[in-house]
N, C-alpha and C positions, 0 to 999 in steps of 0.2 A: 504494500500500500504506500501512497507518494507520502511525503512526508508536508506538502504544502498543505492536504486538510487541516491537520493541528493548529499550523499557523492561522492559517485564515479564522479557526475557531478563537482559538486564544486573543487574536487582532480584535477582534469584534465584542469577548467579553472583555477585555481591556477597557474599548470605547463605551462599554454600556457603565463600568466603574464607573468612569471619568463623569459620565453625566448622571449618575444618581447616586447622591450621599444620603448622608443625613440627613442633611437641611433639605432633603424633596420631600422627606417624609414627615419632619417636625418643623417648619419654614423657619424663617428670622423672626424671632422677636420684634414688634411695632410697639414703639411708646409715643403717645398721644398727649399732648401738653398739661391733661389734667391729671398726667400721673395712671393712665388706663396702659396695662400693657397688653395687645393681643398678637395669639401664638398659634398661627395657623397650622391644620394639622393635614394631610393627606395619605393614599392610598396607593401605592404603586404597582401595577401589573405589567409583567414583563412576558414577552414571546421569543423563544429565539428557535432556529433552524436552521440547518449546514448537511448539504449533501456533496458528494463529491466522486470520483469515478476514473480508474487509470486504463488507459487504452493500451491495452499490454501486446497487439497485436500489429501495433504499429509504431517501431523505435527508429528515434531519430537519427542522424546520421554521429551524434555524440553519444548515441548509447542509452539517451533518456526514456523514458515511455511518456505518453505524453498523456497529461491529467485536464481536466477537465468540472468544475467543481463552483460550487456559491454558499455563500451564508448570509443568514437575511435574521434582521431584531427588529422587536416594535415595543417601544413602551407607550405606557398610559399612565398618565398623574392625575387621578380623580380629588377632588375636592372632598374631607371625608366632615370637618370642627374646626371652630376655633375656639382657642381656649382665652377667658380675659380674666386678668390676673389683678383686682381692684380692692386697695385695702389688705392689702396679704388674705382676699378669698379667690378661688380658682369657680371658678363659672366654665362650663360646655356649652358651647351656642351650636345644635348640630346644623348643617347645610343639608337644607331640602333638596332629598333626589328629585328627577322626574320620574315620573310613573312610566314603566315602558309595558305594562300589558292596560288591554280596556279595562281589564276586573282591577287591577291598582288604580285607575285614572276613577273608576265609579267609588269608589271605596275615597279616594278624596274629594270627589264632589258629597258624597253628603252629607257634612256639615254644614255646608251652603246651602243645600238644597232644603235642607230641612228648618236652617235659620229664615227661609223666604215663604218655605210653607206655613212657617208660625206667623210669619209677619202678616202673608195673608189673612189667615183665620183671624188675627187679632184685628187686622182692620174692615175684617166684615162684620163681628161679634163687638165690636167697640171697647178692644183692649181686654175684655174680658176672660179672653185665652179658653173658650168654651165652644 
């Protein structure tokens, strides 16, 4: 087997180091004039893949076999909290996903729906919630 898959493997999780520490996952610290500190938090998902292939049936005139080969990464920094840090208390403010099925997206309308429903009944009843 050629010895360039490694490399290209090892190149590529080098570069995914390089761009996710810490700090993609726990952000910098924000202090806000009134003495507010907020400490954003995040979610990191990574994909990687590398295939590769030596063509053993066709050597070069140096004796090489010739290879043939890719690797490919994807990350994703989702938005998970922030943390605000006021007075020496820690507070979690979480960040609203979106709803990605219709049955999560119904499941957050009825709050709404039901605060409109009441509003109705009460201004047909005259406040009386009956």
């Amino acid at each position: 087997m050629s010895q360039k898959l490694p490399g290209m493997l090892e190149g590529t999780i080098q570069k995914i180091k390089e761009m996710i520490d810490v700090n993609t996952v726990v952000g910098e610290p924000i202090t806000t004039p009134d003495g507010v500190t907020i400490i954003p938090v995040s979610k990191v998902s990574v994909g990687f893949g590398g295939a590769g292939s030596d063509f053993t049936k066709g050597k070069t005139a140096q004796g090489d076999n010739p290879f043939g080969g890719g690797v490919g990464a994807g990350v994703k920094v989702t938005p998970v909290c922030f943390l605000i840090v006021k007075d020496g208390n820690v507070r979690m403010l979480p960040v609203a996903q979106a709803a990605n099925t219709t049955a999560d997206r119904l499941v957050e309308m009825i709050p709404d729906t039901l605060d409109k429903i009441t509003s109705f009944i009460d201004s047909k009843t005259g406040g009386k919630g009956e």
